[in-house]
C-alpha positions as CSV (number, residue, x, y, z in Angstrom):
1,X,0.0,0.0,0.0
2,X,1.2,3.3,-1.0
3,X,0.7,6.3,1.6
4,X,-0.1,9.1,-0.2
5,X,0.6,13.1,1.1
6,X,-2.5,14.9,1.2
7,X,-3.1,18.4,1.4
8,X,-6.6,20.2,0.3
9,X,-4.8,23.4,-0.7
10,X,-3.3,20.5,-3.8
11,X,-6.6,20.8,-5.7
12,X,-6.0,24.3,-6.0
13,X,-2.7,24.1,-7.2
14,X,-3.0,21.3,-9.5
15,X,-5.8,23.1,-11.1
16,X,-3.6,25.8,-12.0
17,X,-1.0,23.5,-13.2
18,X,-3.8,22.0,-15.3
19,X,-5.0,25.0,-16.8
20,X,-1.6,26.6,-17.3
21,X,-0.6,22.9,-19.6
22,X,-3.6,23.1,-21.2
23,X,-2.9,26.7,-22.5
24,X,0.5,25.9,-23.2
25,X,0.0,22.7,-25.4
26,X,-3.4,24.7,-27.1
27,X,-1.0,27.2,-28.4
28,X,1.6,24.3,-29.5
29,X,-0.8,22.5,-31.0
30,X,-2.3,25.5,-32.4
31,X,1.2,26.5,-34.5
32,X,2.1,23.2,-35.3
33,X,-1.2,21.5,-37.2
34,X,-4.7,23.5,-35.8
35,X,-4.2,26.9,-37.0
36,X,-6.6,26.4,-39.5
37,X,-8.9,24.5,-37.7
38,X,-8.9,27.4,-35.0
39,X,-9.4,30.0,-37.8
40,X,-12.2,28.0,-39.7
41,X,-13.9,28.2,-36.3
42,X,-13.5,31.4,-35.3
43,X,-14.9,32.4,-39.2
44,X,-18.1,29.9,-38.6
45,X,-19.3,31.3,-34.9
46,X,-19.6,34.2,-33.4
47,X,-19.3,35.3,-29.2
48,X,-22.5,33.3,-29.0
49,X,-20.7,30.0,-29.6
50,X,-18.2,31.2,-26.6
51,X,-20.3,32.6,-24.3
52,X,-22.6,28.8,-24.8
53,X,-19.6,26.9,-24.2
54,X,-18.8,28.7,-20.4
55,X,-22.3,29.1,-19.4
56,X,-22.5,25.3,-20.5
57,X,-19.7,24.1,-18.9
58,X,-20.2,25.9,-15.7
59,X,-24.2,25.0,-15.2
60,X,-23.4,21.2,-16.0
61,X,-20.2,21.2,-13.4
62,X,-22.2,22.5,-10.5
63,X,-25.3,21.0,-11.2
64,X,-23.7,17.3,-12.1
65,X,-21.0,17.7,-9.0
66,X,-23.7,19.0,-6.3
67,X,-26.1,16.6,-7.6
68,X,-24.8,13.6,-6.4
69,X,-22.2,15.6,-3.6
70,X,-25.5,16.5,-2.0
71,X,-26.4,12.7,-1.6
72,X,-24.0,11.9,0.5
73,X,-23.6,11.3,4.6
74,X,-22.0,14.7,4.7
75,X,-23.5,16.6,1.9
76,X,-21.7,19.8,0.3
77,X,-21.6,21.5,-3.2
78,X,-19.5,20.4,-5.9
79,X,-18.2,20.7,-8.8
80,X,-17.5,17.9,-12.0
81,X,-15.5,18.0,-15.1
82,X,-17.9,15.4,-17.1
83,X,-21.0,17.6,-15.4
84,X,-18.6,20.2,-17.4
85,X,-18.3,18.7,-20.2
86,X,-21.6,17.1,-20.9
87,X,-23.0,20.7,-20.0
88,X,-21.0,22.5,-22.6
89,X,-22.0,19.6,-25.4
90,X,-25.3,20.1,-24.4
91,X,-25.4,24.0,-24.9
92,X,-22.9,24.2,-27.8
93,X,-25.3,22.0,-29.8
94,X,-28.2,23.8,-28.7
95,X,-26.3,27.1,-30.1
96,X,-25.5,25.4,-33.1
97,X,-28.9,24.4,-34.2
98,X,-29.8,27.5,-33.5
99,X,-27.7,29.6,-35.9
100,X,-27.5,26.7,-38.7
101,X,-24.0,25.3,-38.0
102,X,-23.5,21.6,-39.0
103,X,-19.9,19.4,-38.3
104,X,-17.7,19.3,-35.2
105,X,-16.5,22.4,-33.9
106,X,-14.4,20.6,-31.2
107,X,-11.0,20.3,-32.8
108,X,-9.3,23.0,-30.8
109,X,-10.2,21.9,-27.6
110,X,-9.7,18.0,-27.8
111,X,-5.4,18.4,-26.7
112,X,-6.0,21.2,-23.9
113,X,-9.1,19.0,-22.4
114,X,-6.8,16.0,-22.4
115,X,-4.0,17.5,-21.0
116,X,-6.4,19.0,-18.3
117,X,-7.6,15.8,-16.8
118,X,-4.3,14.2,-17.0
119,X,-2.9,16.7,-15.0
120,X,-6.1,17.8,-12.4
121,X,-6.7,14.1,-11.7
122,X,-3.5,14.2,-9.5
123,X,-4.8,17.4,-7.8
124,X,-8.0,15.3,-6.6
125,X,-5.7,12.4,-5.2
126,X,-3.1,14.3,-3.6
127,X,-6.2,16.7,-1.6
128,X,-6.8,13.5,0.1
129,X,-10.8,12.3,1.2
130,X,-12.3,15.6,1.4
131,X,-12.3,15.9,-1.9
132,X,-14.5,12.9,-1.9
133,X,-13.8,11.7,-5.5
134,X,-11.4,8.6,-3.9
135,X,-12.1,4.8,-4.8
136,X,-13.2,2.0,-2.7
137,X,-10.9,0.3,-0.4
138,X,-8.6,-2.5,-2.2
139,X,-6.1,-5.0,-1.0
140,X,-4.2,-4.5,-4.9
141,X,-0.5,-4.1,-4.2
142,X,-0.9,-0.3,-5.7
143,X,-3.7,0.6,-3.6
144,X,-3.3,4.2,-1.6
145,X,-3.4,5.4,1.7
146,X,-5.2,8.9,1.5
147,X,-4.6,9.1,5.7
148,X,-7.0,6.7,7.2
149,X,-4.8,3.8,7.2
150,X,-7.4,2.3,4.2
151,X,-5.7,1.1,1.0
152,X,-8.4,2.4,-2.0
153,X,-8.0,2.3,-5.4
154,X,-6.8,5.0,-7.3
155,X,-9.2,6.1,-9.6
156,X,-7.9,9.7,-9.5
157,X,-4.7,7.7,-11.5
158,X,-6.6,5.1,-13.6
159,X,-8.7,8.2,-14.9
160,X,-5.5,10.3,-15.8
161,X,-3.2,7.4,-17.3
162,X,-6.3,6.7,-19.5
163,X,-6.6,9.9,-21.0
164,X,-3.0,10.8,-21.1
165,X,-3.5,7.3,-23.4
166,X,-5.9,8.7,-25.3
167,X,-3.8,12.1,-25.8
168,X,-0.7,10.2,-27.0
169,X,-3.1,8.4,-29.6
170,X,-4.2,12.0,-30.6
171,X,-0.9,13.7,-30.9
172,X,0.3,10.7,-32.9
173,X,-2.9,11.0,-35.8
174,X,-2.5,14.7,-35.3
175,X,2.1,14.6,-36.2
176,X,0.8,11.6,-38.9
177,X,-2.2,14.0,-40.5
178,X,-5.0,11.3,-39.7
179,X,-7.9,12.7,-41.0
180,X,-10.1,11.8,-37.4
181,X,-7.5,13.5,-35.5
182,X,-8.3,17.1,-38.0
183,X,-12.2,16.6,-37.9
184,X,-14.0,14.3,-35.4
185,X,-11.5,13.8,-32.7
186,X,-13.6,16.0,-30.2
187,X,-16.2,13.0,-30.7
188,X,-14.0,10.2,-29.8
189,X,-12.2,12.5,-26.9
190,X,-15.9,12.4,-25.4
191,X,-16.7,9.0,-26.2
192,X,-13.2,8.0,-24.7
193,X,-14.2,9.7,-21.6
194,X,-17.4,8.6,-21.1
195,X,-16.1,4.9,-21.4
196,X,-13.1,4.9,-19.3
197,X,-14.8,7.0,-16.3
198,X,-17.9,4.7,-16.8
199,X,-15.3,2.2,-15.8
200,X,-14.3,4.1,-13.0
201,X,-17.5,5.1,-11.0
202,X,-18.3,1.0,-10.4
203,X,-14.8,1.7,-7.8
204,X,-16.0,4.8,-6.2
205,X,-18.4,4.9,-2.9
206,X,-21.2,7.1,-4.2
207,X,-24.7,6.6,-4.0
208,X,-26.6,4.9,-6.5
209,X,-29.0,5.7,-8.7
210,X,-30.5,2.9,-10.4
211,X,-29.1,-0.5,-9.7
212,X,-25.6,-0.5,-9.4
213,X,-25.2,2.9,-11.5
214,X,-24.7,6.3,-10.0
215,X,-25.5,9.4,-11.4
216,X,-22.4,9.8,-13.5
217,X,-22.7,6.4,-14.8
218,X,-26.0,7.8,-16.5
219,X,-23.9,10.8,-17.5
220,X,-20.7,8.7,-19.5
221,X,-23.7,6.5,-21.2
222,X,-24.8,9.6,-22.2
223,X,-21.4,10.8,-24.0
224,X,-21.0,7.5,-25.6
225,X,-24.3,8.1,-27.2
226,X,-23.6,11.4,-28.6
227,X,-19.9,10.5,-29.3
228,X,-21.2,7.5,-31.6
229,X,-24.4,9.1,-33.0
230,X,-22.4,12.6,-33.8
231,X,-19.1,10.4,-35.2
232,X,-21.5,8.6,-37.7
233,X,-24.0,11.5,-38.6
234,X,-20.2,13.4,-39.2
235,X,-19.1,10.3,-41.6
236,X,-22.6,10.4,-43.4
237,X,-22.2,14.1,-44.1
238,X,-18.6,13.9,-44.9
239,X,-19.2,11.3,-47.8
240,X,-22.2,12.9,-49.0
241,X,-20.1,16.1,-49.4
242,X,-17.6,13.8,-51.2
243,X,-20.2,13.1,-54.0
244,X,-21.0,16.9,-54.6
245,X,-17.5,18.0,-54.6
246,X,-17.7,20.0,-51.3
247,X,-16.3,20.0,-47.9
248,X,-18.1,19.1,-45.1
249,X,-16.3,20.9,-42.4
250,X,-17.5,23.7,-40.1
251,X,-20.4,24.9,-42.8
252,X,-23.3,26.8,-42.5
253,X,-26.4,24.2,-43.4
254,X,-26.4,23.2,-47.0
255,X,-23.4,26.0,-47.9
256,X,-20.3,24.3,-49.9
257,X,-17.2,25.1,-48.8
């Protein structure tokens, strides 16, 4: 069993850490293969798409996190990157049905979200049980001792090692020119997510919802669905716009680019 040094002021810091990599590989990534990506979507929406991403992203963090926070023996508000994400998916393709915008707009995004839960995951270890997103208790060789003498599982890890996985996969396609990695990987980034944290939450104490699922087993199920029905309505369009000669990326309904 490995004891672990915990501290709640670590969340804090590893959530700058987090958002200071994220910055910094969005602007590698952006000079080294998403420039035009980045421009294509800045030509396509306006402040709208913006300011429907943070109001998104912030409603679906709280609501998600204190939703099933609020459940438990000692109840407080929270906060949830999948609440996050699923809440700016949710409000992003609200805004683009609204203003006629078809295709993934995601691109820019997939490396700094990545990068983000690789590196905030170890902020929610390292702040210990308060921060109440710790696993069940294990007798595995590399379970952790958060300072109850308990060995858990570290989900915090297993949820970072998976998507530092998945952004290794990414920057590969993205240095190789894979087509996915240029126009659906924002799809499989929240398909990915919602699989491997579906994974997760069966080794984490919080209450259920139905059955054996909590509430953010009912959330991932839900990004896998859009990841797979988005990724194939994406393919559809791109192949139809094969056969008229157009380009199926970031266009205005029906308008060839």
């Amino acid at each position: 069993m490995l004891v672990i040094p915990t501290a709640p002021w670590a969340h804090g810091l590893f959530d700058i850490l987090a958002w200071a990599s994220s910055a910094g590989l969005g602007a590698t990534l952006h000079r080294w293969r998403l420039r035009d990506a980045a421009e294509r979507l800045a030509r396509a929406t306006g402040p709208g798409y913006f300011a429907a991403l943070a109001a998104g992203a912030l409603v679906g963090a709280w609501a998600m996190g204190s939703t099933n926070t609020l459940r438990m023996v000692a109840p407080v508000l929270s906060h949830s990157i999948a609440g996050a994400l699923a809440g700016a998916i949710v409000a992003v393709e609200i805004y683009k049905r609204a203003v006629g915008l078809a295709g993934s707009t995601g691109t820019p995004f997939v490396g700094p979200l990545a990068m983000g839960i690789v590196v905030g995951r170890w902020g929610c270890l390292f702040a210990g049980l308060p921060d109440q997103t710790y696993g069940v208790p294990t007798s595995l060789p590399w379970a952790v001792d958060l300072g109850d003498g308990i060995g858990r599982h570290p989900v915090q890890v297993y949820e970072s090692l998976a998507m530092l996985g998945f952004l290794l996969v990414y920057l590969t396609a993205l240095r190789r020119r894979r087509s996915w990695a240029f126009r659906r990987s924002f799809y499989l980034l929240s398909g990915w997510y919602g699989a491997q944290r579906f994974a997760w939450e069966f080794l984490k104490p919080y209450p259920r919802l139905i059955g054996p699922l909590n509430i953010f087993h009912l959330l991932c199920l839900g990004l896998v669905a859009y990841a797979c029905a988005y990724h194939r309505a994406d393919v559809r369009r791109e192949r139809a716009a094969a056969r008229r000669g157009t380009l199926s990326v970031l266009w205005r309904d029906d308008e060839p680019v």
